[in-house]
N, C-alpha and C positions, 0 to 999 in steps of 0.2 A: 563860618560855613554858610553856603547858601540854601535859601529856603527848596530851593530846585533837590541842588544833588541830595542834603537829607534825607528828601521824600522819597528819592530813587534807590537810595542805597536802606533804608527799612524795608521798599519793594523786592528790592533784589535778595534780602536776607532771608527773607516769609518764601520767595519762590526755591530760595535755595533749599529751603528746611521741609517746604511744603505744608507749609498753616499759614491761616486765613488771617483776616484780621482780629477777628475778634479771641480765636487762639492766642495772637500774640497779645493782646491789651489784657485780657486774662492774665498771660503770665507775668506781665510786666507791670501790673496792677495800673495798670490806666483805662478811659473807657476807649470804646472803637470806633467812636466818633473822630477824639482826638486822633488815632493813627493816620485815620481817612484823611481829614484835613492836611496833616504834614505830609502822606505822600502827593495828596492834592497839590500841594503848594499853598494850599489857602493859611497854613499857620506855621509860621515858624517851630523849628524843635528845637528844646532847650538839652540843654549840657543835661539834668536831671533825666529828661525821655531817654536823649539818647543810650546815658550810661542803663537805664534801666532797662530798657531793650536790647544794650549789648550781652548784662546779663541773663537775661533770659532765654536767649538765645545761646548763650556759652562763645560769643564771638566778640572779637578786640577790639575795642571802643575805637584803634586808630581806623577799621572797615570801614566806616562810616562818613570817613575823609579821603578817602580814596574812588576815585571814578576810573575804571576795570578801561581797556583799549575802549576807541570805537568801534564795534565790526559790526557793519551791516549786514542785517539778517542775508541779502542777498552776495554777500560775499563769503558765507558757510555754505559746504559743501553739505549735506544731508544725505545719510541714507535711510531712507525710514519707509513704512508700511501707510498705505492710506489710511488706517484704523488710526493713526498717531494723534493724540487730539491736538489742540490748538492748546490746554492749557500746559501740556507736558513739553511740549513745543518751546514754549516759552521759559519753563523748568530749564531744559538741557540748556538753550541759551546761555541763561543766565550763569549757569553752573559752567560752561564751557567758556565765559567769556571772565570767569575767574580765575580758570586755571590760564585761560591764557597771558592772562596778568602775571599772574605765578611765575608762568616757564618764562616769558620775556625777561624777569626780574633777575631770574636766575640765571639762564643765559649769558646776561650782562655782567654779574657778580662774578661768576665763577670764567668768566671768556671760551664758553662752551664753542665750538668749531659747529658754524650756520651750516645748513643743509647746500650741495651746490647737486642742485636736479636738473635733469631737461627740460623745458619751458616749451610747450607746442605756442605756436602761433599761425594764426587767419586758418582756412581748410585745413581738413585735415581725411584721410579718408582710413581706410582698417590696417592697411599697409602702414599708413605711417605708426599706427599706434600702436600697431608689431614692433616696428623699431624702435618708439619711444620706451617702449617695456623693455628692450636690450636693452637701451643707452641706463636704463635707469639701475636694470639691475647691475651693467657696469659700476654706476654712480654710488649704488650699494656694495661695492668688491665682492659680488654675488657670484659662482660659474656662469657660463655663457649658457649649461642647457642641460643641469642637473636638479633635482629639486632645491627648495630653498630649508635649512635645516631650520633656523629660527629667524625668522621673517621681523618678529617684533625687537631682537637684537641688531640686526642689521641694518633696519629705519634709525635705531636709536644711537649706532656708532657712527653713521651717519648724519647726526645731526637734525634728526627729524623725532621731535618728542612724543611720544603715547603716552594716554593715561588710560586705567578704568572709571568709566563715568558711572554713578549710583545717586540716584535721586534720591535724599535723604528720608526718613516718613516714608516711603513706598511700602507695601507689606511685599511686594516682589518686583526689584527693578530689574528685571531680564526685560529683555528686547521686546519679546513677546506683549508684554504689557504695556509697555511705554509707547511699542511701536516704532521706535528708534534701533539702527545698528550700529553708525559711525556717524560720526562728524568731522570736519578741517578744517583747517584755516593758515595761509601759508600768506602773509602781504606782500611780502619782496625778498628779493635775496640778502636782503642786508639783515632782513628779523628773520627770527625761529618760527618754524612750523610744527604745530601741531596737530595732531589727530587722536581723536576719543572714540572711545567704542562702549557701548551694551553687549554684555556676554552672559550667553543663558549656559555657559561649563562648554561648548561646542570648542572643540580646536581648531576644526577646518572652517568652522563658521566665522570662529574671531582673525584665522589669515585670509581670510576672503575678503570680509570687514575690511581689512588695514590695506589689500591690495589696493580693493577697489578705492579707497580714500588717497591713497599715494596716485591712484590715475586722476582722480579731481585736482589733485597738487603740481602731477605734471601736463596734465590736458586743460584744466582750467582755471589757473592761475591770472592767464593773464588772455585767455579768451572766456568772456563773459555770456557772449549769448552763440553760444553752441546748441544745433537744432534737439539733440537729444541728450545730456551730458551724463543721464543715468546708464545710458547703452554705449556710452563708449567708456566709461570707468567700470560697467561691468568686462568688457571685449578687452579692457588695460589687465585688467584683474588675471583673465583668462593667458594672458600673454607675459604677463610678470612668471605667477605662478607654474607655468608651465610652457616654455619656448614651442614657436610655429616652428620650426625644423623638426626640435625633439616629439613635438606632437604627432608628424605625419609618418614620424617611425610606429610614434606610442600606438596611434590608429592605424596602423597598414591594415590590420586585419580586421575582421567583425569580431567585437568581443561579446563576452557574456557578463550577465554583472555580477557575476562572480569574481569573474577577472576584472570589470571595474571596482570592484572591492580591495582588490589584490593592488592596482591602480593607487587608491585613495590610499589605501597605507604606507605605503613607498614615497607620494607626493605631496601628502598630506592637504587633498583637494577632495571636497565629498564628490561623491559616484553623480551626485547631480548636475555639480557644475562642471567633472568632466566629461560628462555627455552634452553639455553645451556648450562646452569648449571644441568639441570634435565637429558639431552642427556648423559652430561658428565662422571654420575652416573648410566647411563643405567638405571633409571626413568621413562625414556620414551622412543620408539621406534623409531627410524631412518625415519622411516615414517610417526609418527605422530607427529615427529620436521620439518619435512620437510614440511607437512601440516601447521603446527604452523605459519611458514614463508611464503609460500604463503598467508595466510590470513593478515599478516603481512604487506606482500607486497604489498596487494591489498587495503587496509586500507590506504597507503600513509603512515605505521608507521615506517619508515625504516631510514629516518632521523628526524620524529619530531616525538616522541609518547604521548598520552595521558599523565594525570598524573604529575604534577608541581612537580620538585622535589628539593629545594632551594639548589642554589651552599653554600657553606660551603669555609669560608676566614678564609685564615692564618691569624697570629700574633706574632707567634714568634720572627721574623726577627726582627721587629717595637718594640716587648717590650724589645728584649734585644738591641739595641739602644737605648728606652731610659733610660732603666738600665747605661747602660754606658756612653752617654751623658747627659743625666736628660732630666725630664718631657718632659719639654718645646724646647729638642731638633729640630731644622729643617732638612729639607735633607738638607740646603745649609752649614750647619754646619759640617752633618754628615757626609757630600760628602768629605768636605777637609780631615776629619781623616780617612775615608776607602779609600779613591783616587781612587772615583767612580762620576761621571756626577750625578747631582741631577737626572735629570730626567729619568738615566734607576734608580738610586737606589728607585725612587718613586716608577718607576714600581716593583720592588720586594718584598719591603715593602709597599703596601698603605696607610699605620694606623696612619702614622707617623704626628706629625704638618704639616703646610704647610710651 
């Protein structure tokens, strides 16, 4: 093994778990000096380090000899909060570019059926990304202009993997803290696409999440420098979830947000984002979305709204493990042949034995 990836793959284990170095030389009884250097590159690690960091961390000594895809930071989609620091940043990474090792592997193992989505290319203006949200929810055997019942099964039979992402060590990994809501990553039509999410229990929050990251997968896939790419996977999101035709019936009238309450239960879209779904479409008036929100505001509905909207849990990850493993697979099994730590691959997959 090389003096390089060693060093990369102990950094990548500490960022997964979220301890420092000297956390890990502690547990692994070595000093923090030694860690430094081997992630440095300046010293080699021996077979003794590695197994002794494998166990301390509770992860497969084969991790260690594995380097995860390349993906460049700027070919993840992100949806995050300015507040996000730069070191949790680096956390989701790392964690997300495990699991993408994960689902690639599985994919291939099990001959899982590749996502086949719409691909925008060069311009594109709001009209087109109206019809890219048909063609997509086509692409998903979704109705043309009914709500979507489970959003996160229809990505998934489709061919497009979700996991829940949980930063290991966090005293609270909701979105809120991390600063993160989704992330993607799609390379080509030939490999699997995935998409991870932070969920603070919100239902309409986590299909909003997953819309907006499926408009990154079909708007920016294969255009790279798009002038705003946050505002047209939020405007995909808007268009997935709730079709322009069905919208200009949903708005003909002026409602109340009561009735957009009455709205979000049916659609499963908070009262937020269908008031900017209706803006979006010049539905409604710049003014009396602006009103929409002060009442919003004043209500207290800005972080918590009315209206129970049940999160919605992957399984893809969990069925094709134990398609490949059987039934009765555990993560302590599954861990040694992905050469992933039991306890982040639980978080990925939940579904799984114990």
């Amino acid at each position: 093994m090389s003096t390089e990836l060693a060093g990369e793959r102990i950094r990548a284990v500490r960022r997964l778990l979220g301890i420092s170095q000297i956390e890990l030389a502690e547990a692994a009884g070595v000093s923090q000096s030694l860690i430094s250097q081997v992630e440095n590159g300046v010293k080699e690690a021996t077979d003794d380090l590695l197994y002794a960091v494998a166990s301390a961390t509770n992860t497969p000594k084969i991790f260690f000899d594995i380097l995860p895809p390349e993906i460049p930071l700027g070919s993840l989609r992100f949806r995050k909060s300015s507040s996000a620091r730069v070191g949790d940043t680096k956390r989701v990474k790392a964690l997300f570019d495990e699991a993408y090792r994960v689902v690639s592997s599985l994919f291939a193992e099990t001959h899982y059926p590749l996502p086949d989505l719409p691909i925008a290319q060069g311009d594109i203006t709001g009209d087109d990304i109206e019809r890219l949200a048909n063609e997509t929810r086509e692409a998903l055997q979704i109705g043309d202009d009914g709500p979507i019942r489970h959003l996160t099964r229809s990505c998934e039979r489709a061919g497009i993997a979700v996991v829940p992402l949980t930063l290991p060590g966090s005293h609270d990994a909701s979105d809120e803290i991390v600063g993160h809501f989704g992330i993607s990553f799609w390379p080509s039509r030939e490999e699997p696409a995935l998409v991870g999410y932070f969920s603070n229990g919100s239902g309409d929050r986590l299909r909003y999440t997953l819309a907006h990251e499926l408009g990154h997968l079909v708007l920016h896939t294969r255009r790279r420098t798009a002038a705003d790419p946050e505002a047209e996977a939020n405007r995909f999101a808007g268009a997935l979830l709730m079709p322009q035709e069905r919208a200009k019936r949903v708005f003909e009238a002026d409602l109340t947000l009561k009735e957009y309450a009455r709205l979000k239960a049916h659609w499963g879209i908070s009262i937020q984002a269908l008031v900017m779904r209706a803006a979006h479409l010049d539905l409604i008036s710049e003014e009396r979305k602006s009103s929409l929100f002060r009442q919003i505001s004043a209500r207290g509905w800005r972080k918590q709204e009315p209206v129970l909207v049940h999160p919605e849990q992957p399984m893809l990850v969990s069925h094709l493990m134990s398609l490949r493993y059987g039934n009765s697979a555990t993560y302590a099994k599954a861990s040694e042949k992905l050469a992933l730590g039991a306890m982040v691959l639980r978080s990925l997959a939940p579904k799984m034995a114990a």
